[in-house]
C-alpha positions as CSV (number, residue, x, y, z in Angstrom):
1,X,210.7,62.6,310.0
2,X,209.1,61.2,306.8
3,X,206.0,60.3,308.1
4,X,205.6,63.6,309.3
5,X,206.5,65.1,306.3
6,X,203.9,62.7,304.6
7,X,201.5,63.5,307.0
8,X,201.7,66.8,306.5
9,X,200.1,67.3,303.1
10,X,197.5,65.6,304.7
11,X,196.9,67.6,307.4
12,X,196.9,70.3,305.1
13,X,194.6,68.6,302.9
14,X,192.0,68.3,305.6
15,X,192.5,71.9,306.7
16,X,192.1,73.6,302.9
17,X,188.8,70.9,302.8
18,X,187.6,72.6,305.8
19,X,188.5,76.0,305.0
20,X,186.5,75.2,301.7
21,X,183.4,73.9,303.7
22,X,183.6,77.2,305.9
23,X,183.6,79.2,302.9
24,X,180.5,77.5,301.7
25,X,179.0,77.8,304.7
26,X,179.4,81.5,304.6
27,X,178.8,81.7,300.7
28,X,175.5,80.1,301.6
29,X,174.0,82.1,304.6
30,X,174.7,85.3,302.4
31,X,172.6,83.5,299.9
32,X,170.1,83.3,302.0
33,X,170.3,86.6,303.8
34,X,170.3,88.0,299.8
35,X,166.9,85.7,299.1
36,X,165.5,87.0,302.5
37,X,166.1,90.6,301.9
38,X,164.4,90.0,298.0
39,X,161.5,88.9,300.0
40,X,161.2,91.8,302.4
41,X,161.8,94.1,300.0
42,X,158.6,92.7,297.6
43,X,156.8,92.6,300.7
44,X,157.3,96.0,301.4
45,X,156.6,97.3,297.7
46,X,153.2,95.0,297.9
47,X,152.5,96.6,301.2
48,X,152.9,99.9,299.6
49,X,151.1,100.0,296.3
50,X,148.1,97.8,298.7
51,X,148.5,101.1,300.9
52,X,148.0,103.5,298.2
53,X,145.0,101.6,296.5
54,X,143.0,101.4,299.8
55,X,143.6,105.1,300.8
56,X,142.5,106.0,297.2
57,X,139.7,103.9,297.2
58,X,138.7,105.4,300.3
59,X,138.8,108.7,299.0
60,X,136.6,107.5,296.6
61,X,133.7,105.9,299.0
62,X,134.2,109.8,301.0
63,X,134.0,111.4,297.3
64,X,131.0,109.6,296.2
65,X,129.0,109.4,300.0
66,X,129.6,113.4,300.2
67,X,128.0,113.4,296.4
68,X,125.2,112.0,297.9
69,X,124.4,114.6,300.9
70,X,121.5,117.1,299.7
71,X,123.0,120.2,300.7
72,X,119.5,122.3,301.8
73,X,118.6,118.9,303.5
74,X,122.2,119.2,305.7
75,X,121.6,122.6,306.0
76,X,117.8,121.9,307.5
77,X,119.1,119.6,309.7
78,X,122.0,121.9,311.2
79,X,119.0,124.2,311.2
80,X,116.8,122.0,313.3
81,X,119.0,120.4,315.9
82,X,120.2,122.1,318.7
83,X,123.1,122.4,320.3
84,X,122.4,119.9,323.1
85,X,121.6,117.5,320.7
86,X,124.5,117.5,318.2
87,X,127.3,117.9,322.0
88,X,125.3,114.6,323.2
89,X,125.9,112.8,320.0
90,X,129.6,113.9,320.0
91,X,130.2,112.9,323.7
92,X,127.9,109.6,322.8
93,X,130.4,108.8,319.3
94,X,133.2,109.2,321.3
95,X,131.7,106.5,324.1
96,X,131.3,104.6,321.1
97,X,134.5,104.3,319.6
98,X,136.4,104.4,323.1
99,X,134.2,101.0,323.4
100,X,135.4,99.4,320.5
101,X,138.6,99.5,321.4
102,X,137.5,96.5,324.1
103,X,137.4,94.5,321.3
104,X,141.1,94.6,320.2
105,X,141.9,94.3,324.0
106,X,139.8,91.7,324.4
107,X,140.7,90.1,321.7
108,X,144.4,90.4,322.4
109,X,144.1,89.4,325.9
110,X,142.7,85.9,324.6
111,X,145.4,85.6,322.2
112,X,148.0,86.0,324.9
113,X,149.8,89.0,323.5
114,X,150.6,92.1,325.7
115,X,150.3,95.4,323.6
116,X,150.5,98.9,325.0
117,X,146.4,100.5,325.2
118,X,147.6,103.5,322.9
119,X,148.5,101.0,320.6
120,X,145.5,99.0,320.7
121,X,143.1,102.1,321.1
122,X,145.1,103.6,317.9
123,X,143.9,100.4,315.6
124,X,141.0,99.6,316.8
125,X,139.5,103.4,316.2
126,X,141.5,103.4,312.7
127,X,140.2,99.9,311.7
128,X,136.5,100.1,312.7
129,X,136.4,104.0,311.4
130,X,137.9,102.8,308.3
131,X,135.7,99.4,307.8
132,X,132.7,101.0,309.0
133,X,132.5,103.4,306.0
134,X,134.1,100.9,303.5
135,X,132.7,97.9,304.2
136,X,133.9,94.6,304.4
137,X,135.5,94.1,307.9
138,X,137.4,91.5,307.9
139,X,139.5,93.0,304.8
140,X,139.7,96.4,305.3
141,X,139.5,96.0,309.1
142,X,142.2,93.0,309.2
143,X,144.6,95.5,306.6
144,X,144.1,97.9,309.0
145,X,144.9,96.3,311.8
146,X,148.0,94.5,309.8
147,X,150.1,97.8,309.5
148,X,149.4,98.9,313.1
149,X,150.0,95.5,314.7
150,X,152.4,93.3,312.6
151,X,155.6,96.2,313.7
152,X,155.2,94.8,317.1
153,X,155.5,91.2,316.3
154,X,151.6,90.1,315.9
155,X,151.4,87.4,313.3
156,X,148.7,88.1,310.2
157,X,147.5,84.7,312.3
158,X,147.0,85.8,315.3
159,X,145.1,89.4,313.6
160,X,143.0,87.6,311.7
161,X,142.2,85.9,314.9
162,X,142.0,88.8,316.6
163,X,139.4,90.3,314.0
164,X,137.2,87.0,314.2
165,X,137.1,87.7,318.4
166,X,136.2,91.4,318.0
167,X,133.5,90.4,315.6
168,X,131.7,87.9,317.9
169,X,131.9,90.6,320.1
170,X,129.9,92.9,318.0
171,X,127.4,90.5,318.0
172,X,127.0,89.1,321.5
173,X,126.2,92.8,322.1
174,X,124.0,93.1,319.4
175,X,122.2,89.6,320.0
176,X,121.5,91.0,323.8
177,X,120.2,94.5,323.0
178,X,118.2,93.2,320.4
179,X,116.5,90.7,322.9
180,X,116.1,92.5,325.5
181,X,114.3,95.3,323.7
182,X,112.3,92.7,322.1
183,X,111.3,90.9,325.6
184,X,110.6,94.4,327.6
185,X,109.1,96.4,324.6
186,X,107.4,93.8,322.7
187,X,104.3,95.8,322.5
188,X,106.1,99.2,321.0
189,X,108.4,97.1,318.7
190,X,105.5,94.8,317.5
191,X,103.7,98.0,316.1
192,X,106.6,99.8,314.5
193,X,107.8,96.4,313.0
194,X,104.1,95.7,311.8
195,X,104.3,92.0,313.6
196,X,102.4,90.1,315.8
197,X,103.3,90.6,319.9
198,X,103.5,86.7,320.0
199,X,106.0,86.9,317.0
200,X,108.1,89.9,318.5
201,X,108.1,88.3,322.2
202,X,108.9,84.9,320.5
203,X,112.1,86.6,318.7
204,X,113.4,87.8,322.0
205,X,112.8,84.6,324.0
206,X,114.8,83.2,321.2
207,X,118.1,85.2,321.0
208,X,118.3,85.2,324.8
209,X,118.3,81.3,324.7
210,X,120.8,81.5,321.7
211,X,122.5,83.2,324.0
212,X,122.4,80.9,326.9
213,X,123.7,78.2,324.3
214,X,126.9,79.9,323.6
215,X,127.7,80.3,326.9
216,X,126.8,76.6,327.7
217,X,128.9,75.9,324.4
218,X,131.8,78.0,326.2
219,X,131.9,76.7,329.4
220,X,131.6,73.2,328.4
221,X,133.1,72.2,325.3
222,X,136.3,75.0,325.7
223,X,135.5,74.8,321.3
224,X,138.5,75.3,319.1
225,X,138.1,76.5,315.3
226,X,140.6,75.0,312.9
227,X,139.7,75.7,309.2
228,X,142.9,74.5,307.1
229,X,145.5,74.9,309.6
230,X,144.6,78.1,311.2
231,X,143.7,77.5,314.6
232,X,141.2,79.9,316.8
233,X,140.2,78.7,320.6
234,X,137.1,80.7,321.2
235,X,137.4,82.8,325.2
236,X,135.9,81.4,327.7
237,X,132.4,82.2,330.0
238,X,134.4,85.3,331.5
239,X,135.9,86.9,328.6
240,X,132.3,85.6,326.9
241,X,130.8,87.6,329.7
242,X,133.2,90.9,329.5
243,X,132.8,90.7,325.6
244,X,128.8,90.7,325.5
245,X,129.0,93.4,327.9
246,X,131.4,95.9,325.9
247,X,129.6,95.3,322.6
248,X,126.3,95.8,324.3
249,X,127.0,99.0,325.7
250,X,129.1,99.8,322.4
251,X,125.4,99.1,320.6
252,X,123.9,101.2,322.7
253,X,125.8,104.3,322.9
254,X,125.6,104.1,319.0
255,X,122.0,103.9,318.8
256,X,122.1,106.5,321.4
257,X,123.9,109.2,318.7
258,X,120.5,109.1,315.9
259,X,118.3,108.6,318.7
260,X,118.8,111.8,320.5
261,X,119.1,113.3,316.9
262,X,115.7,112.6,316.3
263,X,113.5,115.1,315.6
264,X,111.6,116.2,319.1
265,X,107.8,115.3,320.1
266,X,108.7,111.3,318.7
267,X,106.8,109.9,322.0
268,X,109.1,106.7,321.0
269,X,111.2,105.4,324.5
270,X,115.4,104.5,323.6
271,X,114.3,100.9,324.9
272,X,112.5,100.3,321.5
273,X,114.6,102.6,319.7
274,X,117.4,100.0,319.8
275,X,115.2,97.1,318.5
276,X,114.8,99.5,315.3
277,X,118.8,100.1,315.2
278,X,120.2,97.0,316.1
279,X,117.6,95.7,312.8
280,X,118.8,98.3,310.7
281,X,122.5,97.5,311.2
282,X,121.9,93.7,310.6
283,X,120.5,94.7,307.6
284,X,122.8,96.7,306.6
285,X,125.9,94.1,307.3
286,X,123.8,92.0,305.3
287,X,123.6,93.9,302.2
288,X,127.7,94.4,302.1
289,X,126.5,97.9,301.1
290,X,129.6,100.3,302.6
291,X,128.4,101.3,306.0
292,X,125.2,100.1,305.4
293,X,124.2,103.3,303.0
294,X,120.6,103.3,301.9
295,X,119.8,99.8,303.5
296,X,119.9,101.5,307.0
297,X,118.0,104.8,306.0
298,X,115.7,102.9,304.6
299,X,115.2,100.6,307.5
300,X,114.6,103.4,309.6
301,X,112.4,105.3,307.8
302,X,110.0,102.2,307.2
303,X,109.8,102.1,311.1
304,X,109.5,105.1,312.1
305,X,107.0,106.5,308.8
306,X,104.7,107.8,311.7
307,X,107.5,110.4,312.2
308,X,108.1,113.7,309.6
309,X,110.0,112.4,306.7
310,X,112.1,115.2,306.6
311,X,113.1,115.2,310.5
312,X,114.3,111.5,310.5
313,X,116.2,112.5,307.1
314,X,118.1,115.0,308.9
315,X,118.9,113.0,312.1
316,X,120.0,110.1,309.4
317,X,122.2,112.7,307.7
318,X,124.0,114.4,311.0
319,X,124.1,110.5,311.5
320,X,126.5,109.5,309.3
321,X,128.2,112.5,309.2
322,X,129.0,112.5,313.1
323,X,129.4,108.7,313.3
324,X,130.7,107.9,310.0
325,X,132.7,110.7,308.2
326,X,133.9,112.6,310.8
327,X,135.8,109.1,312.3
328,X,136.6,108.4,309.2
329,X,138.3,111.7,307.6
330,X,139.9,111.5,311.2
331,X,141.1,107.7,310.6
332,X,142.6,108.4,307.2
333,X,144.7,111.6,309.0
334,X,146.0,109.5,312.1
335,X,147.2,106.1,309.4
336,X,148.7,108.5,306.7
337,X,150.6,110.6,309.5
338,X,151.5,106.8,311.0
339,X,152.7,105.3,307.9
340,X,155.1,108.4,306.6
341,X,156.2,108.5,310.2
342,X,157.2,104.6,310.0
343,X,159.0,105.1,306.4
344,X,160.5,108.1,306.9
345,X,162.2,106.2,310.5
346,X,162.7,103.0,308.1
347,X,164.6,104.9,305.7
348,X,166.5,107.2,308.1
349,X,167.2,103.6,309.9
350,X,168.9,102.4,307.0
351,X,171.1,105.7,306.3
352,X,172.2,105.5,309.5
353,X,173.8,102.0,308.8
354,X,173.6,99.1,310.9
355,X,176.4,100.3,313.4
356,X,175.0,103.6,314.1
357,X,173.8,104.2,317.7
């Protein structure tokens, strides 16, 4: 009877330890849970002032790219083009843009992740609309792309990946339509680029067998991208394939909206049209300008001086308004009406309480 009475303290002793340990335990995790919700909660307020300065600082770009629009010159051109021709460019901006959204699914096919089309046709629109006009893809595109994406459990990883992917995409289709108008039009492309025929054919030959080295590339070496612990594995020769394909047609239809803008009489065939775009949009990339603004314009107009200055000002103007603003203004609508939809379920979420049905 003693020693259980002695060994009762003890037991007791090792329970009150335990009880202790528990209460740590617990102590601890709601620590933590505290020190999680701090971070989510200066996540969100990042998120949200991040928000606010893109949307304002793409009113700005709008305010300052509508400054620039010469009013009588609009006017002109609304004046000049027909009906046929501003419907074709709308039907032909809508081909473009249902295009691009091949490149988020793609993209996300690569990656491994399954996301609903609406979903993916819903960023992909918003992002390219949006970095199209602003500039700098890979920012305003990847931000973009970020709210859309990252409530359905896509990593910023795996989007920026996804962004890289859609980009070579853009260019396997540009990299094609530029050779091939190149190779079948030298002649016409030669005289509106003010280059030798052996120089223009030359330039073709060349992308094509760039071309043929990816795939090779592709097909062979399976190549991985690993820059400080982000890791990319390039598709392979089908998705290589499907990818060159989408952009291509994505290029063309594009092209397609100035071309048919164009004032009428031109003589100049689409074929060798497309050499003159798909230059014009390099350039423009290359210049970070927003959209390309004045680089473009002034690309075009150098090749095609033969033409009436004022014409080709017009079809550049009902250009950018059908391509660019209208897709744009359109973009801005569809994210602001997303985002107060997602708070406004966020914060009714939390009223509710977490044992509301």
């Amino acid at each position: 009877m003693a020693d259980l009475d002695q060994a009762s303290p003890t037991r007791r002793t090792a329970e009150t330890a335990a009880a202790d340990r528990k209460d740590l335990a617990v102590s601890v995790s709601g620590d933590r849970e505290t020190a999680a919700d701090r971070r989510r909660r200066r996540l969100s307020i990042i998120g949200t002032v991040f928000s606010a300065a893109l949307f304002l600082g793409s009113f700005v770009v709008l305010w300052r790219i509508l400054g620039k629009i010469d009013l009588d010159e609009l006017s002109t051109a609304f004046r000049s083009a027909s009906l046929r021709q501003i419907t074709i460019a709308i039907i032909l901006t809508a081909v473009s843009y249902a295009l691009l959204t091949g490149y988020d699914y793609v993209a996300l096919k690569q990656l491994g992740e399954r996301i609903a089309y609406r979903i993916t046709a819903f960023a992909s629109f918003t992002s390219y609309a949006i970095s199209f006009t602003l500039g700098f893809p890979l920012v305003t595109g990847g931000t973009v792309r970020y709210w859309v994406y990252s409530p359905h459990g896509i990593k910023a990883a795996k989007i920026a990946s996804l962004t890289v992917i859609a980009g070579i995409t853009f260019w396997l289709g540009m990299s094609v339509v530029l050779s091939w108008s190149l190779v079948r039009h030298a002649a016409e492309v030669s005289v509106l680029a003010k280059t030798g025929l052996s120089l223009t054919q030359l330039t073709g030959v060349a992308g094509f067998a760039a071309l043929a080295a990816y795939f090779i590339w592709v097909i062979w070496k399976h190549p991985v991208v690993n820059v400080r612990g982000w890791r990319l594995e390039l598709p392979r020769a089908r998705l290589s394939f499907i990818q060159m394909l989408i952009g291509a047609g994505d290029v063309c239809a594009a092209a397609g909206v100035l071309f048919v803008l164009l004032p009428g009489g031109h003589g100049l065939s689409y074929e060798t049209f497309l050499a003159v775009y798909v230059v014009a949009c390099m350039l423009g990339i290359a210049s970070h300008a927003p959209g390309g603004i004045g680089v473009f314009e002034a690309t075009i107009l150098i090749a095609l001086d033969r033409l009436p200055t004022g014409g080709v000002l017009g079809a550049l103007l009902l250009f950018r308004l059908l391509y660019y603003l209208v897709p744009f203004v359109i973009a801005l609508a569809m994210l602001f009406v997303h985002e107060t939809r997602r708070r406004v379920n966020r914060a009714n979420a939390r009223a509710a309480g977490p044992d509301s049905k």
